[in-house]
N, C-alpha and C positions, 0 to 999 in steps of 0.2 A: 787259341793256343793255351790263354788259361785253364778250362774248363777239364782238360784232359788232365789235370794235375792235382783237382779238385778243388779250383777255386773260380769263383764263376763271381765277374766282373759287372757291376752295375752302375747308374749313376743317378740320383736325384737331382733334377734343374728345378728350383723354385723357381717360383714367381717374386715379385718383388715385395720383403717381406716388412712389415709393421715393426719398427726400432725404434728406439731413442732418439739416434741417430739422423732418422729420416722429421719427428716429430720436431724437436730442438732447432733443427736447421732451416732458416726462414726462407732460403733457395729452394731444399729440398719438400720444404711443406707446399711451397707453390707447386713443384713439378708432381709431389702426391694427386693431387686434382686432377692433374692431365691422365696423370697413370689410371685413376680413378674410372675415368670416359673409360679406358681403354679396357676395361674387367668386365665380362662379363658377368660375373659375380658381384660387382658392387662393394668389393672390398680388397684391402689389403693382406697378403698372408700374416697367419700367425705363427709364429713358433709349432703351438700344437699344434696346424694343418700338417706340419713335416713330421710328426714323431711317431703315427701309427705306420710309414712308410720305411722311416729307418727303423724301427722294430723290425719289420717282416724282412725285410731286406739282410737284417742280421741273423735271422732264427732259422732253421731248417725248415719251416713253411716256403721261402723262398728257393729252396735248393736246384728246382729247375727251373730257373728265371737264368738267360745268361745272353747278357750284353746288350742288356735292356736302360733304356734313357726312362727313368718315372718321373714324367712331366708335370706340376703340381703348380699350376699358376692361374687357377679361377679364368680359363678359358683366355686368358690375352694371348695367346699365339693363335686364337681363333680366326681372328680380324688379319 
């Protein structure tokens, strides 16, 4: 309904990304390892993994992309 208007709806789902947050927390550093197994990439997201996607996704390169999920989590939705 958007796209007729000229605005064409997307979404980026990361993966679970490498913070402070997760680093600091002695809970969350445990559960880092299990997430870990679960990558098939063997790591955690970065910040930059997500920045050449919101670029394109803002720039007229993406203009006919519409109501698209860009899925970006080193294969854990694999499993």
């Amino acid at each position: 309904e958007w796209a007729a208007r000229g605005l064409n709806v997307n979404c980026i789902s990361p993966g679970i990304v490498d913070t402070a947050l997760i680093r600091d927390s002695p809970e969350l550093s445990k559960l880092a390892a299990v997430w870990l197994e679960q990558i098939p990439s063997g790591r955690l997201a970065s910040v930059s993994d997500l920045q050449a996607a919101i670029v394109y996704l803002a720039s007229d390169a993406s203009s006919y992309m519409v109501g698209h999920n860009l899925v970006i989590e080193g294969g854990q939705s694999l499993w």
